[in-house]
Structure formats: C-alpha cells, structure tokens
C-alpha positions in Angstrom: 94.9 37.0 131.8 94.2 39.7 129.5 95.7 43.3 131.2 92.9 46.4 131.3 94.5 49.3 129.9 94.4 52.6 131.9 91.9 55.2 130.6 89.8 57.0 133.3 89.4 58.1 136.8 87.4 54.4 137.6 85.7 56.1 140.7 83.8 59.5 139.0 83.7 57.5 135.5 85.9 60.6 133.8 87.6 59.6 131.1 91.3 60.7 130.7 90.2 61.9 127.4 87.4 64.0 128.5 89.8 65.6 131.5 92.3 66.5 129.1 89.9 68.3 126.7 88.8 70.1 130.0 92.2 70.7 131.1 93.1 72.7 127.5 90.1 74.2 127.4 90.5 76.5 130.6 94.3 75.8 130.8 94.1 73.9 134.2 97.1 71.9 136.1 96.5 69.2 138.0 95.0 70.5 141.1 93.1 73.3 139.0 91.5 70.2 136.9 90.8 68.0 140.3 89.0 70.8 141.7 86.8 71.6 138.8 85.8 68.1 138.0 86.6 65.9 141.3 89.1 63.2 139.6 91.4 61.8 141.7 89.2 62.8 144.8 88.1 59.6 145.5 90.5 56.2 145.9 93.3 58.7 144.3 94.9 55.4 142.3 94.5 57.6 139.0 96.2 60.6 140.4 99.9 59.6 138.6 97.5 58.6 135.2 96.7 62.3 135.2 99.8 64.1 136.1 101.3 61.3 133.1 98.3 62.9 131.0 98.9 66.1 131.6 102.5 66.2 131.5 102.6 63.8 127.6 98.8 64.0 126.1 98.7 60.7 126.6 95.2 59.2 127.8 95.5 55.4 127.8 98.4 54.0 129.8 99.5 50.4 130.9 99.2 49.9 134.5 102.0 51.0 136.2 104.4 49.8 138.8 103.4 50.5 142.7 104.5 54.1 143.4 107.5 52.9 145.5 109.2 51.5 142.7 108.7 54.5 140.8 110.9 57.6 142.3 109.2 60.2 139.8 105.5 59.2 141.5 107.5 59.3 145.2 106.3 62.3 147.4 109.1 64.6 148.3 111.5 64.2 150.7 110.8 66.1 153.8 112.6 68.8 155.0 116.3 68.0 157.1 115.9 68.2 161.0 116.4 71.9 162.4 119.8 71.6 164.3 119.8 73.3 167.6 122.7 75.6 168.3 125.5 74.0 170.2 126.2 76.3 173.2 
C-alpha cells in the first residue's frame, strides 16, 4: 500500500503551495492565513500541515503521527487550579 503524501488542505482543495505563496504575499500567520482563505476551517486534520508549512517552507509532508504522540502538535496545558486561602 502505497502512502499519499501530504500536500493540501483536502476539504477547500488549497494546496499547501498556493497558501504559502498567499501567506508571503500579505505576510499572514496561521490564523491571519485561515481567515483569509478558510483552510483548516473544515475537518481541521491539515491544521499541523500548515503551522509545519509556515514554520519550515515546507509544502509536501509524510503523514504524521496522531497528535497525542506528538507533544509539539499537543494543545497547551491549562492553567493550575486557583487555591483558595486557608483561613
């Protein structure tokens, strides 16, 4: 079984190359680019593809590992419990 390599946002049909040339042309971050051209809007699966894009120039990836096996892609940890004042 032959793996597919990585190369756009499957759900708007945007390739990583096209976002990138739109995310240097009007210096955009990630959340700037998702808003102007809706990536990563719809099943979100590319959203680590892009941040990956953004962050090397990169715009064909391997798949990669399920998010909780990669701690870079983890959310942050929330914040600590407030402690209430002993009396």
């Amino acid at each position: 079984m032959q793996i597919m390599p990585v190369d756009r946002c499957v759900c708007l049909s945007l390739t990583f190359d096209s976002l990138k040339a739109t995310a240097a042309a009007k210096s955009l971050d990630f959340d700037a680019l998702k808003q102007a051209t809706g990536c990563s809007t719809g099943c979100t699966m590319c959203e680590p593809y892009i941040r990956l894009m953004l962050a090397t120039g990169q715009t064909c990836f391997q798949p990669l590992p399920p998010s909780g096996s990669r701690p870079e892609l983890a959310p942050p940890a929330s914040r600590p419990a407030t402690q209430v004042p002993r009396p």
